[in-house]
N, CA, C and O atoms as CSV, one atom per row, in Angstrom:
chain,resi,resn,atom,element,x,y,z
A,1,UNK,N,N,76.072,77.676,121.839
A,1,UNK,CA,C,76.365,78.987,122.406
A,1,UNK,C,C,77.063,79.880,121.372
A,1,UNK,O,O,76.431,80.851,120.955
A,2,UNK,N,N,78.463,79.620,120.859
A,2,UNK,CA,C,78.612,80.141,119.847
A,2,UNK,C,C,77.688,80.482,118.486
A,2,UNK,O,O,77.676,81.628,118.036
A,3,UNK,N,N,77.027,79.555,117.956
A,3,UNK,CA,C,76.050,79.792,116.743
A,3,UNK,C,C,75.216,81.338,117.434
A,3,UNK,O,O,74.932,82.313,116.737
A,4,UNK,N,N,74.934,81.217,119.007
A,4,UNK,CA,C,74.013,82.234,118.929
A,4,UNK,C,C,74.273,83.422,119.272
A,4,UNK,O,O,73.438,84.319,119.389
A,5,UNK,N,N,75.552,83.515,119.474
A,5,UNK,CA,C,76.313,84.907,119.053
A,5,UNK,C,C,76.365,85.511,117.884
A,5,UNK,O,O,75.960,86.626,117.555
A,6,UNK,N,N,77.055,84.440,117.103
A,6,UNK,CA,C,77.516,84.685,115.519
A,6,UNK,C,C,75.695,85.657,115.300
A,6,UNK,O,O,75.476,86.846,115.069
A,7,UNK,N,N,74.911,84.706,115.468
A,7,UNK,CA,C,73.352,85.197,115.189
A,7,UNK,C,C,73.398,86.442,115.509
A,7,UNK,O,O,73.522,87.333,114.668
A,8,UNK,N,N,73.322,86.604,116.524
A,8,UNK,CA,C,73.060,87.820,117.633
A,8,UNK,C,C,73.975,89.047,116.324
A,8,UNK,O,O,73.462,89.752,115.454
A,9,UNK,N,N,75.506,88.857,116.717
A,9,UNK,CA,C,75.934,89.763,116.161
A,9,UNK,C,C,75.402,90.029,114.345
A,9,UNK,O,O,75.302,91.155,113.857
A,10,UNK,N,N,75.165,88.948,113.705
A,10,UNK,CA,C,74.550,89.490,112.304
A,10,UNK,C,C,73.327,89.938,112.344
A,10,UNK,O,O,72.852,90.359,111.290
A,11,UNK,N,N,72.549,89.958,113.514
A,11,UNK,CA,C,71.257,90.638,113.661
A,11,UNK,C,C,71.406,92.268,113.864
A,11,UNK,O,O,70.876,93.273,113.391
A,12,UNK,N,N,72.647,91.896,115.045
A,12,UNK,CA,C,73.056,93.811,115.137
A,12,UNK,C,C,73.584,94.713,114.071
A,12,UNK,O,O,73.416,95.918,113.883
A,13,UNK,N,N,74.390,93.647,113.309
A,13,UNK,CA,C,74.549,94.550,112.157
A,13,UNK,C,C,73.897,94.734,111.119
A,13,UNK,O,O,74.096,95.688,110.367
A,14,UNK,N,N,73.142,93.959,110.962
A,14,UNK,CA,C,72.031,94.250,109.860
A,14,UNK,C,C,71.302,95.310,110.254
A,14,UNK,O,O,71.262,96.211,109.417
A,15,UNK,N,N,70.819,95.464,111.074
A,15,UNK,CA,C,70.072,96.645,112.026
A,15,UNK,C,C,71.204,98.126,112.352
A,15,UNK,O,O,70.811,99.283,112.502
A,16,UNK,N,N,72.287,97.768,112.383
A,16,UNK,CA,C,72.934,98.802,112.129
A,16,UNK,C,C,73.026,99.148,110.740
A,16,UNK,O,O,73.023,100.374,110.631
A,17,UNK,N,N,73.103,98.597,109.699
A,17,UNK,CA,C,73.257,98.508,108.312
A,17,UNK,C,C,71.690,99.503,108.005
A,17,UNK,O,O,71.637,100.425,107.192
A,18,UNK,N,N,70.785,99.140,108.674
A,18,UNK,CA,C,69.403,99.112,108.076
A,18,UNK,C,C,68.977,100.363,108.297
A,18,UNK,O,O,68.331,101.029,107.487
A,19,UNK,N,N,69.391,100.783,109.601
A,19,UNK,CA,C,69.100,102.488,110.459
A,19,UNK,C,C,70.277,103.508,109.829
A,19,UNK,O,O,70.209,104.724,110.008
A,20,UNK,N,N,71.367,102.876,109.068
A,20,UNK,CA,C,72.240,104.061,108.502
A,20,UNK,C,C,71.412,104.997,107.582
A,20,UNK,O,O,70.671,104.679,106.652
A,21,UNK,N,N,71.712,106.218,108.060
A,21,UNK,CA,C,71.109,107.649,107.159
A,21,UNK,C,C,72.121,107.660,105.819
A,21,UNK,O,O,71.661,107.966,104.719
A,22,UNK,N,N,73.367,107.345,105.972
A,22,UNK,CA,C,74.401,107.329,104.636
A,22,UNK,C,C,73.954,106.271,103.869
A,22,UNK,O,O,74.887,106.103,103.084
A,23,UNK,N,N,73.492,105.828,103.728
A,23,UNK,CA,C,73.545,104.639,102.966
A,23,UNK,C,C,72.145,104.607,101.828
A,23,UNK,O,O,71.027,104.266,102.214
A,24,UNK,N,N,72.465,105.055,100.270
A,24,UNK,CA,C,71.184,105.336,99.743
A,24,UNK,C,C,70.297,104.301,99.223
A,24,UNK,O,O,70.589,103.136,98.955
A,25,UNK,N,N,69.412,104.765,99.139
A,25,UNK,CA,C,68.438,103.651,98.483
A,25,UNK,C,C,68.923,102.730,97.450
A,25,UNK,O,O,70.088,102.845,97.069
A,26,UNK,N,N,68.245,101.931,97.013
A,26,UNK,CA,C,68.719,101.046,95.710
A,26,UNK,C,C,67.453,100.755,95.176
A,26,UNK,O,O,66.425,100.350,95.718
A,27,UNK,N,N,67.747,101.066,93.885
A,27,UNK,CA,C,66.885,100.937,92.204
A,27,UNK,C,C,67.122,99.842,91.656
A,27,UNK,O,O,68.081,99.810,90.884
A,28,UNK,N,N,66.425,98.758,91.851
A,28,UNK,CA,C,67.460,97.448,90.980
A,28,UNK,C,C,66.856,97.751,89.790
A,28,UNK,O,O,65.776,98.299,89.570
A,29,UNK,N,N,67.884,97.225,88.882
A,29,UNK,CA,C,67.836,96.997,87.334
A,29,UNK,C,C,66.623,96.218,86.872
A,29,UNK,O,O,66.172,96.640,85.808
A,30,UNK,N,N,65.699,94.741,87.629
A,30,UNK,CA,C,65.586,94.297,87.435
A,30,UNK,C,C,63.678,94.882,87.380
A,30,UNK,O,O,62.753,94.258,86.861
A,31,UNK,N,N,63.627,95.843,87.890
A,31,UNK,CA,C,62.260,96.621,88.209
A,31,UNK,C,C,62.320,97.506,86.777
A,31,UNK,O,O,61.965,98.682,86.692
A,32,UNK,N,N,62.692,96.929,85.996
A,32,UNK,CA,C,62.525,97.928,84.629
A,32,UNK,C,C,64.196,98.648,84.443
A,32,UNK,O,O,65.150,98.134,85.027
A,33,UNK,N,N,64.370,100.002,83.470
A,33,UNK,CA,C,65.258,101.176,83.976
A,33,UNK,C,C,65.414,101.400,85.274
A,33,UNK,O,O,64.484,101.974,85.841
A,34,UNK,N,N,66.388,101.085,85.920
A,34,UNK,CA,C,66.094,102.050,87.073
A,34,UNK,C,C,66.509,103.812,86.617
A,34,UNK,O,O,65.732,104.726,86.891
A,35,UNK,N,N,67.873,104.047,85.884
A,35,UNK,CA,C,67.546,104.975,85.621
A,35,UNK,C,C,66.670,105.970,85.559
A,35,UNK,O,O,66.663,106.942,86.314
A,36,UNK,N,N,65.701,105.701,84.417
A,36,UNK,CA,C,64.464,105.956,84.116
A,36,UNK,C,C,63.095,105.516,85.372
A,36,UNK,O,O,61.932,105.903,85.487
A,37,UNK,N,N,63.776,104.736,85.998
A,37,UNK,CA,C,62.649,104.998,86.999
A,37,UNK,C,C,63.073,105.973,88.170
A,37,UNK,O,O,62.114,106.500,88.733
A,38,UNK,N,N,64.053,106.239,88.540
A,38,UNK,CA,C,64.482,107.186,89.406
A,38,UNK,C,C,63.981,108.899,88.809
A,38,UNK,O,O,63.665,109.881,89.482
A,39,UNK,N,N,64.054,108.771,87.640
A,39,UNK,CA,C,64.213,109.821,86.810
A,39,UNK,C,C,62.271,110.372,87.025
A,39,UNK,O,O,61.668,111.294,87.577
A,40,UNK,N,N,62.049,109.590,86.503
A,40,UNK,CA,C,59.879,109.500,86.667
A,40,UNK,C,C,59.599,109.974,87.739
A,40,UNK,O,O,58.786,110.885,87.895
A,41,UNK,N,N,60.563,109.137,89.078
A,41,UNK,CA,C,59.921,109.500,90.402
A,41,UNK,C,C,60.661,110.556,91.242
A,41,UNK,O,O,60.619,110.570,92.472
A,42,UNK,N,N,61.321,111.414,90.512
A,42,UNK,CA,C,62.383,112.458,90.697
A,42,UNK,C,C,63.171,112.209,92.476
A,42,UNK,O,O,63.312,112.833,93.529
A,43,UNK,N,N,63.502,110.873,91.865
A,43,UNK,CA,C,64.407,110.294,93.190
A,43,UNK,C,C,65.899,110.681,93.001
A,43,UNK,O,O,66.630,110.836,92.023
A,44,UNK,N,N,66.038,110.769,94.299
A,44,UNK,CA,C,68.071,111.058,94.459
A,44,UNK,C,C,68.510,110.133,95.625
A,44,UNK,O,O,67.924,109.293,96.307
A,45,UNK,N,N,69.630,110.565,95.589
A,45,UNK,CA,C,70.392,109.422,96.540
A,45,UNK,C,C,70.264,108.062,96.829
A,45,UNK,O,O,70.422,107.340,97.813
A,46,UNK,N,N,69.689,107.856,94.836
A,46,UNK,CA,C,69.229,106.125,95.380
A,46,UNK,C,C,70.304,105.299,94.114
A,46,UNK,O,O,70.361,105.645,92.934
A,47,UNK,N,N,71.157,104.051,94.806
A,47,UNK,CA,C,71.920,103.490,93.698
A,47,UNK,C,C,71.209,102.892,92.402
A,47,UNK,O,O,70.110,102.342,92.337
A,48,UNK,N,N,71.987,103.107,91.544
A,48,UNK,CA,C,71.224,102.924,90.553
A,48,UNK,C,C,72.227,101.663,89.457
A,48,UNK,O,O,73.436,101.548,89.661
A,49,UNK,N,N,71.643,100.965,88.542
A,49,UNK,CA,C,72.692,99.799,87.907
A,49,UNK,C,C,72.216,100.113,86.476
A,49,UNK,O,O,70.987,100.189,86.481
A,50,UNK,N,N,72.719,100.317,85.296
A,50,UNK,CA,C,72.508,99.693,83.955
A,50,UNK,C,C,73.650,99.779,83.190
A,50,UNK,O,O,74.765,99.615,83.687
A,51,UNK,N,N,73.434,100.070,81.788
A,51,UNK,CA,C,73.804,99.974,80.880
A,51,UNK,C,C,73.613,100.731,79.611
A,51,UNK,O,O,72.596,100.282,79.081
A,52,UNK,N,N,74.209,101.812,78.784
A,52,UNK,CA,C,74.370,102.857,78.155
A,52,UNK,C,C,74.947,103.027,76.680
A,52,UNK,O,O,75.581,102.180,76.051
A,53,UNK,N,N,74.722,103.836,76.420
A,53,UNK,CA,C,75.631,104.052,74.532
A,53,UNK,C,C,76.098,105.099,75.322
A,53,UNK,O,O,75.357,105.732,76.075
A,54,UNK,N,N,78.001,105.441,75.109
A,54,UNK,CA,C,77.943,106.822,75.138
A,54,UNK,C,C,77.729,107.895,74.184
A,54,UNK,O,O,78.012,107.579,73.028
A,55,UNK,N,N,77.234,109.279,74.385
A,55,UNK,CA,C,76.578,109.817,73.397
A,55,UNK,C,C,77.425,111.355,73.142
A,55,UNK,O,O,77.249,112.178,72.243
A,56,UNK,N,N,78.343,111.375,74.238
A,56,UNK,CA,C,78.669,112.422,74.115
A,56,UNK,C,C,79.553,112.512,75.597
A,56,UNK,O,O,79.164,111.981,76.637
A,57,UNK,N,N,80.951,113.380,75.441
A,57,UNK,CA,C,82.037,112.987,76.303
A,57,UNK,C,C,82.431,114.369,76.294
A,57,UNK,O,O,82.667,115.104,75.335
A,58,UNK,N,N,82.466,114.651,77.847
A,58,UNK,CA,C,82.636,116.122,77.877
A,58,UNK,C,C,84.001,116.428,78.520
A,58,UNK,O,O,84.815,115.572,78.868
A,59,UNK,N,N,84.126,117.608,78.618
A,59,UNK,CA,C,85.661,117.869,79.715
A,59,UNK,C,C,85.926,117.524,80.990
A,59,UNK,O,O,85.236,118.094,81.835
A,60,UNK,N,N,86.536,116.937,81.277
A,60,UNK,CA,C,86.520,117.015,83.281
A,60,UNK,C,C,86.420,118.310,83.681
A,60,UNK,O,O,86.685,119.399,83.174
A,61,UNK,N,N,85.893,117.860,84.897
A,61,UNK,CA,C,85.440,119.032,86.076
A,61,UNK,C,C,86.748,119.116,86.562
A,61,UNK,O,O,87.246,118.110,87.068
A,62,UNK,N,N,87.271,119.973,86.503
A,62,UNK,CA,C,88.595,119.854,87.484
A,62,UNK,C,C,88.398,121.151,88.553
A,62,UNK,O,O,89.173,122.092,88.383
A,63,UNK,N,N,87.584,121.238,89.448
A,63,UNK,CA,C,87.022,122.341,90.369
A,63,UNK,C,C,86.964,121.108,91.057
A,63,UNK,O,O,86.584,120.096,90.470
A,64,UNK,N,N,87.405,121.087,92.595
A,64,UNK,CA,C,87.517,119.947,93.846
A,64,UNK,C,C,88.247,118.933,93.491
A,64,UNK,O,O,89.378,118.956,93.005
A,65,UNK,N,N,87.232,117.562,93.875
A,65,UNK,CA,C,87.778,116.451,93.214
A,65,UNK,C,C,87.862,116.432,91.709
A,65,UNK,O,O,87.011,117.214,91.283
A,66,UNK,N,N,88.567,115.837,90.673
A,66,UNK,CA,C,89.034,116.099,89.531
A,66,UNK,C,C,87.297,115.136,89.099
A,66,UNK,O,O,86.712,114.724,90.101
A,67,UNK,N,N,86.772,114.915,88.057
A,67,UNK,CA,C,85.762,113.821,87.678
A,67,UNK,C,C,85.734,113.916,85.896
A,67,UNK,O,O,85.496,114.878,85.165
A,68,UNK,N,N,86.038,112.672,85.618
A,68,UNK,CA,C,85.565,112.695,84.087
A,68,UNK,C,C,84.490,112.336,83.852
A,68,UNK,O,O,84.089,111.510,84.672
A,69,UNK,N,N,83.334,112.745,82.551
A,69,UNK,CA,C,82.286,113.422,82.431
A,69,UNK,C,C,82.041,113.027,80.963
A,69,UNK,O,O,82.616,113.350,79.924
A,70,UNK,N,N,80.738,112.019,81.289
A,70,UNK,CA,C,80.159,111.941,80.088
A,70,UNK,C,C,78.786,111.741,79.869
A,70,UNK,O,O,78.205,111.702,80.954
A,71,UNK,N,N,78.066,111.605,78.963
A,71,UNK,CA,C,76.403,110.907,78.631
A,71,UNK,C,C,76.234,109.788,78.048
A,71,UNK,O,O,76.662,109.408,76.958
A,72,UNK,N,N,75.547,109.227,78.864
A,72,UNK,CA,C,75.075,107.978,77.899
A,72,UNK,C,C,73.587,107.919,77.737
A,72,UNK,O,O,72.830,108.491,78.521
A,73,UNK,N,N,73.116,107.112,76.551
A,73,UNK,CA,C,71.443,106.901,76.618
A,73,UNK,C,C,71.632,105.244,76.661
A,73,UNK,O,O,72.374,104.480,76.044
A,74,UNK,N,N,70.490,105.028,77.799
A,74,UNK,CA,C,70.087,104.184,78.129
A,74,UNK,C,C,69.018,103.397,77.266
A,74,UNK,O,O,68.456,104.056,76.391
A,75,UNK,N,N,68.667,102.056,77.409
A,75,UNK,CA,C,67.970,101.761,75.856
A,75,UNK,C,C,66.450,101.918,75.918
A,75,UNK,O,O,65.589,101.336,75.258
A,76,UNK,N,N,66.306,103.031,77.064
A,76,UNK,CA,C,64.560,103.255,76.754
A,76,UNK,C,C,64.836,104.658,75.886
A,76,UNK,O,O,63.949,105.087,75.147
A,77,UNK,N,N,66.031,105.301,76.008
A,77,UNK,CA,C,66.240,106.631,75.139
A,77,UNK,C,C,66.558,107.662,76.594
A,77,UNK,O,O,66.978,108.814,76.484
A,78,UNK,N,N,66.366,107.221,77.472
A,78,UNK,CA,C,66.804,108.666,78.714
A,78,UNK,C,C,68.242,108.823,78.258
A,78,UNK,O,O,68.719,108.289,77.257
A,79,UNK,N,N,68.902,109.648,79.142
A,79,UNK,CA,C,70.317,110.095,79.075
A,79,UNK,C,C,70.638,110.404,80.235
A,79,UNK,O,O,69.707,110.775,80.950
A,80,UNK,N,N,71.848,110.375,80.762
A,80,UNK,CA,C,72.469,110.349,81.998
A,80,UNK,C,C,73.743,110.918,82.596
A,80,UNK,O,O,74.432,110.003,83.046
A,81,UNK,N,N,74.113,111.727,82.703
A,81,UNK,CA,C,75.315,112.422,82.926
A,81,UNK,C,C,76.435,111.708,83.827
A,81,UNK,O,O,76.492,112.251,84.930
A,82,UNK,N,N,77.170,110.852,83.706
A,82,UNK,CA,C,77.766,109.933,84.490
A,82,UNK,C,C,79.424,110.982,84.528
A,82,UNK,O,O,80.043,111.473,83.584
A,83,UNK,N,N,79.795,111.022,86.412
A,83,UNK,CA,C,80.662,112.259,86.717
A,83,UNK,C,C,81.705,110.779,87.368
A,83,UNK,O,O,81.518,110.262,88.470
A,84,UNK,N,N,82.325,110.523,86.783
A,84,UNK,CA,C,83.470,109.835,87.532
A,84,UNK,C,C,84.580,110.234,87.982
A,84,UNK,O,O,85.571,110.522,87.312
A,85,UNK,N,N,84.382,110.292,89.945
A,85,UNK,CA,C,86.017,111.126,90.065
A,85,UNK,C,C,87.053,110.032,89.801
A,85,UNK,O,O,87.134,108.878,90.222
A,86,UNK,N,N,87.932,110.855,88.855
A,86,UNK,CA,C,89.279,110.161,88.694
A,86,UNK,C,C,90.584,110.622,90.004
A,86,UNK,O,O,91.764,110.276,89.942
A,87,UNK,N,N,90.211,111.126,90.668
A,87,UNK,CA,C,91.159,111.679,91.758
A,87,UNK,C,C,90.518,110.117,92.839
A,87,UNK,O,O,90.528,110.462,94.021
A,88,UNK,N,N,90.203,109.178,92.738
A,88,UNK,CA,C,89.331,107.844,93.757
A,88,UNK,C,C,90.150,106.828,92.716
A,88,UNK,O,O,91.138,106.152,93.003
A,89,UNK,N,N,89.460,106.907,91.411
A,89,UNK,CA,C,89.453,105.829,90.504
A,89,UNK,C,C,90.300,106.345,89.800
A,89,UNK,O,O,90.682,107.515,89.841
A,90,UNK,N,N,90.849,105.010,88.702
A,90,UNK,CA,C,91.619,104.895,87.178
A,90,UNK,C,C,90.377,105.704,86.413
A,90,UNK,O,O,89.175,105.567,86.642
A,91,UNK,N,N,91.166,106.809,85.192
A,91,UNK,CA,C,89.963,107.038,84.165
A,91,UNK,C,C,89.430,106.019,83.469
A,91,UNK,O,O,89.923,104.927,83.754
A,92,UNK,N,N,88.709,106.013,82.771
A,92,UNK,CA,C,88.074,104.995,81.764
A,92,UNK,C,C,88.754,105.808,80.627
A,92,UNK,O,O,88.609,106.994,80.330
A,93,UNK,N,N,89.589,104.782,80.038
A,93,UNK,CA,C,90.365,104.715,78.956
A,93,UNK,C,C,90.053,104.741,78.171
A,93,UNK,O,O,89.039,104.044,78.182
A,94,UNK,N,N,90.313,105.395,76.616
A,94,UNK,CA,C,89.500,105.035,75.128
A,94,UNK,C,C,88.514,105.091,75.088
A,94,UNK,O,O,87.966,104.354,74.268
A,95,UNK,N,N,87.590,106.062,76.007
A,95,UNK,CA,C,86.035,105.705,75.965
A,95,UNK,C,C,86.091,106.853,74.917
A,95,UNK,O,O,86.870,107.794,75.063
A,96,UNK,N,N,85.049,106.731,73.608
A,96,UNK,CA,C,84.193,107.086,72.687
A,96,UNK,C,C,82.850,107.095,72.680
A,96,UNK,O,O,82.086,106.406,73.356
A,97,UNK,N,N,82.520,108.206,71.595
A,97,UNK,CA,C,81.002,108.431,71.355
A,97,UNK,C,C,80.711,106.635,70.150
A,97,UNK,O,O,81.136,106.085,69.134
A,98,UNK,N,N,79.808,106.485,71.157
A,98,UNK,CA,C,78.955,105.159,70.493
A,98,UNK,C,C,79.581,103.710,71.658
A,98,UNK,O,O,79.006,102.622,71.628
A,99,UNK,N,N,80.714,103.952,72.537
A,99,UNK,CA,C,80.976,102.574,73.131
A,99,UNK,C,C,79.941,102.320,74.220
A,99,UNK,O,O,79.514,103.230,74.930
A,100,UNK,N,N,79.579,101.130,74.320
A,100,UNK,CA,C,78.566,101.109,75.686
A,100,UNK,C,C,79.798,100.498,77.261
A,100,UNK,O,O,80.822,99.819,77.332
A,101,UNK,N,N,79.089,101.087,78.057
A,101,UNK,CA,C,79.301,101.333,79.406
A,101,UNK,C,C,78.372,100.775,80.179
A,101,UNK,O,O,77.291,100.596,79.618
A,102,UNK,N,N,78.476,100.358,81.585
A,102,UNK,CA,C,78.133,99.520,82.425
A,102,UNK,C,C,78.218,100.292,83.618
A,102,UNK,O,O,79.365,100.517,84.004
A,103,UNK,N,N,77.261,100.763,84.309
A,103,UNK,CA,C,77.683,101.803,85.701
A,103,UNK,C,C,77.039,101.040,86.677
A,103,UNK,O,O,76.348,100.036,86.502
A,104,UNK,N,N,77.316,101.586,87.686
A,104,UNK,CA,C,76.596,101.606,89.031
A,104,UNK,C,C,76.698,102.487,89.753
A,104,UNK,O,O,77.874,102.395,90.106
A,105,UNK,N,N,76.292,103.297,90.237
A,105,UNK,CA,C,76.442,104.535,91.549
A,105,UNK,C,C,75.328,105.201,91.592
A,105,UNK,O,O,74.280,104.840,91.056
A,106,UNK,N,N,75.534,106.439,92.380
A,106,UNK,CA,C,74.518,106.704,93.154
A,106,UNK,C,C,73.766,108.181,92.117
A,106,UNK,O,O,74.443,109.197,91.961
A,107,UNK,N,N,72.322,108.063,91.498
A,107,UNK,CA,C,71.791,108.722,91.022
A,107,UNK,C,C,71.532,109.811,91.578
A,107,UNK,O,O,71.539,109.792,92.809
A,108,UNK,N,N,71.255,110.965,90.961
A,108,UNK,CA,C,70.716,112.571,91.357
A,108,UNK,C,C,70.038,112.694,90.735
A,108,UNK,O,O,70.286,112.178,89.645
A,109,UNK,N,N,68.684,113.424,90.851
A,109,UNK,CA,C,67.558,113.608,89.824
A,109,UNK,C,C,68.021,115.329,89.087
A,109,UNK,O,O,68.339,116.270,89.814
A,110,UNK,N,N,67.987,115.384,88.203
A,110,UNK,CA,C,67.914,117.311,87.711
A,110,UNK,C,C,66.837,116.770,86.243
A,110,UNK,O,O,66.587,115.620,85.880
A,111,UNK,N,N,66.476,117.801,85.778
A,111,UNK,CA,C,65.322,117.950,84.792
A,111,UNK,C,C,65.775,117.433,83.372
A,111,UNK,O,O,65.000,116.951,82.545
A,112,UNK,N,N,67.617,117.655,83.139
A,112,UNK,CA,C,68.083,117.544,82.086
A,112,UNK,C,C,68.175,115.568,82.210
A,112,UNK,O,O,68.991,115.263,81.340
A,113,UNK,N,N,67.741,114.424,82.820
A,113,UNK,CA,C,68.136,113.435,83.364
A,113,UNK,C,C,68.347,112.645,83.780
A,113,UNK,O,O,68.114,111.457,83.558
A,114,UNK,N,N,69.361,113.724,85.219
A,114,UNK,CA,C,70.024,113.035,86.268
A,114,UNK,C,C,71.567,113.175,85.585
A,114,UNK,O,O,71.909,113.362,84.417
A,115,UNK,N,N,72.404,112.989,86.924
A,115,UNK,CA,C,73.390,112.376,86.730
A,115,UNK,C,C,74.021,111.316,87.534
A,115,UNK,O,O,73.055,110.677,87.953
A,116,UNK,N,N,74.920,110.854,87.914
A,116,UNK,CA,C,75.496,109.572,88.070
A,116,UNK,C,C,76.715,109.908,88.761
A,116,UNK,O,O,77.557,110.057,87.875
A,117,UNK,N,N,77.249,110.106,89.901
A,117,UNK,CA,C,78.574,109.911,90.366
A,117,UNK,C,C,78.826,108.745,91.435
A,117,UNK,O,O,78.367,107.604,91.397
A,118,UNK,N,N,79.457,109.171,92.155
A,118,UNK,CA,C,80.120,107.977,93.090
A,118,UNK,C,C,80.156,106.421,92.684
A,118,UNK,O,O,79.624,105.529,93.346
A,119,UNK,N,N,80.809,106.256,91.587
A,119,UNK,CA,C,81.132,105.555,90.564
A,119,UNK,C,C,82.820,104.941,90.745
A,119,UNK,O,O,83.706,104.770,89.908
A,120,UNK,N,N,82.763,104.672,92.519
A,120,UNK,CA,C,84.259,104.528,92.804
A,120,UNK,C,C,83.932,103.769,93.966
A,120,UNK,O,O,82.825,103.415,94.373
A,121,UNK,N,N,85.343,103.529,94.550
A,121,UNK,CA,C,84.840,103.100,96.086
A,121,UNK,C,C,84.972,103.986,96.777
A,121,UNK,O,O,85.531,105.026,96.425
A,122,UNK,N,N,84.540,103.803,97.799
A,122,UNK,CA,C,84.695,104.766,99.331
A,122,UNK,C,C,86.193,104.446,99.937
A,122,UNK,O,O,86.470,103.387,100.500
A,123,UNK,N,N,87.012,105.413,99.754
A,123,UNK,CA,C,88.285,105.328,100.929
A,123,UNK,C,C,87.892,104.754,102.398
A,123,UNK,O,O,88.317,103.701,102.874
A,124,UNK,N,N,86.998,105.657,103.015
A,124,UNK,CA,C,85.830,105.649,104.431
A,124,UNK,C,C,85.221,104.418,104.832
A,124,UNK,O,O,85.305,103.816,105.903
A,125,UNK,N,N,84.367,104.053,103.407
A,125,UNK,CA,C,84.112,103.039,103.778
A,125,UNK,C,C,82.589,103.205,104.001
A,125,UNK,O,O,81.868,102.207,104.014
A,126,UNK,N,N,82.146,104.307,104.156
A,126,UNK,CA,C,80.513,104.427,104.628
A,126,UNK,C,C,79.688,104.481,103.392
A,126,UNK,O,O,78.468,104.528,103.551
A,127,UNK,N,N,80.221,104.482,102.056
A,127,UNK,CA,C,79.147,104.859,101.238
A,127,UNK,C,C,79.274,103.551,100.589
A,127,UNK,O,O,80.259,102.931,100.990
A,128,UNK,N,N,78.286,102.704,99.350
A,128,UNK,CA,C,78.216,101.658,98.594
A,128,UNK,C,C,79.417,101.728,97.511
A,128,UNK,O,O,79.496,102.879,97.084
A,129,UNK,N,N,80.536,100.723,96.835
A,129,UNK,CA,C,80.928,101.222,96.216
A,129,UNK,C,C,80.351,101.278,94.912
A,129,UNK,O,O,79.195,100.858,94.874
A,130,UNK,N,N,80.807,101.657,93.891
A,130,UNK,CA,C,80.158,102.429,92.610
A,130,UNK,C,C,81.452,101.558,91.540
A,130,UNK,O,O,82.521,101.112,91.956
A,131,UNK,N,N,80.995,101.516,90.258
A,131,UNK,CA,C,82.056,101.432,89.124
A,131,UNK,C,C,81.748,101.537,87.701
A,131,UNK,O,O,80.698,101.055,87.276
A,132,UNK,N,N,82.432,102.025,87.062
A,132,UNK,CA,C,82.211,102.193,85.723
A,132,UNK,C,C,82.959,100.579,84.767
A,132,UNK,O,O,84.156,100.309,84.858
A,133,UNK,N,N,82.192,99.910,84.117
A,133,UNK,CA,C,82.931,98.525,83.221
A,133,UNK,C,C,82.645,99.134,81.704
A,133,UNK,O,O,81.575,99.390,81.152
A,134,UNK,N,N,83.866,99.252,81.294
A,134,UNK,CA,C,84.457,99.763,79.653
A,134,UNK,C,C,85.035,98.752,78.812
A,134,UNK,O,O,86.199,98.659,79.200
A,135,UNK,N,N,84.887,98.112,78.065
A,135,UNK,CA,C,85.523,96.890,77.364
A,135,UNK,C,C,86.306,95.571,78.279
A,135,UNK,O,O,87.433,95.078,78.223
A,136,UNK,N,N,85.348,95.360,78.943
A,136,UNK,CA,C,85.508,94.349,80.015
A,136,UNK,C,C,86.654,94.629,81.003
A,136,UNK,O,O,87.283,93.740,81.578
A,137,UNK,N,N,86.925,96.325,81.187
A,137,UNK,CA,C,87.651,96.235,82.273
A,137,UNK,C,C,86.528,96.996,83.087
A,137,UNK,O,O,85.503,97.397,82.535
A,138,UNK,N,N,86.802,97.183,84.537
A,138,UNK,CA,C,85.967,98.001,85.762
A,138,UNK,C,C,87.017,98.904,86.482
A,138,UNK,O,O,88.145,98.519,86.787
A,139,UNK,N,N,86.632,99.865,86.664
A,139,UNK,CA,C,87.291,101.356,87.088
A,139,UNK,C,C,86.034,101.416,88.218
A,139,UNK,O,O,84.820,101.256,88.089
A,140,UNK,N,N,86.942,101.743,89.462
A,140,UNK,CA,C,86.719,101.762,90.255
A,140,UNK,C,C,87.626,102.226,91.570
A,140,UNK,O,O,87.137,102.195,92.700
């Protein structure tokens, strides 16, 4: 009797999990770039996983949430605008042009791309969390 509760209830939530409108797609890494494949199929709101050179490190946005702001190219050659709010997360420390980076969050398609935010957790709780890994630490 118990086992078929426990059941019951991981059936409902998977099915609640499955019908959420918040909750974006996912690009695994393992289907090529996802980057670059999000990018081809001018997809958004879908999580995305790799790995980067940074190429260039720009100013924070400090308009709303605060976000630090950089590019990386990915090793097919795309580039990626990765927006990390630091008002959620720790900044990524010492990051330089040429260190590689490790992301996960949720892609946006634009022409120059894409970029990359929600690279944190959710306070809420409704969205996937996201993180940036910089010399074997993770900001998040």
């Amino acid at each position: 009797m118990r086992l078929s509760i426990i059941i019951i209830v991981g059936l409902v939530l998977v099915s609640l999990l499955v019908g959420c409108g918040s909750m974006p797609d996912l690009v695994r890494p393992d289907a090529g770039s996802s980057v670059s494949t999000a990018f081809d199929q001018r997809k958004s709101d879908v999580q995305v996983e790799g790995v980067g050179v940074v190429t260039r490190i720009l100013s924070d946005d400090n308009e709303g949430s605060r976000h630090q702001r950089f590019i990386v190219r990915v090793a097919d050659g795309q580039t990626v605008l990765i927006q990390h709010n630091i008002d959620l997360a720790p900044r990524v420390v010492n990051l330089e042009v040429g260190d590689t980076v490790n992301f996960f969050g949720e892609y946006v398609w634009n022409e120059q791309g894409g970029l990359i935010h929600w690279t944190h957790h959710d306070p809420a709780g409704q969205h996937v969390a996201g993180w940036v890994k910089h010399n074997d630490r993770t900001y998040q």
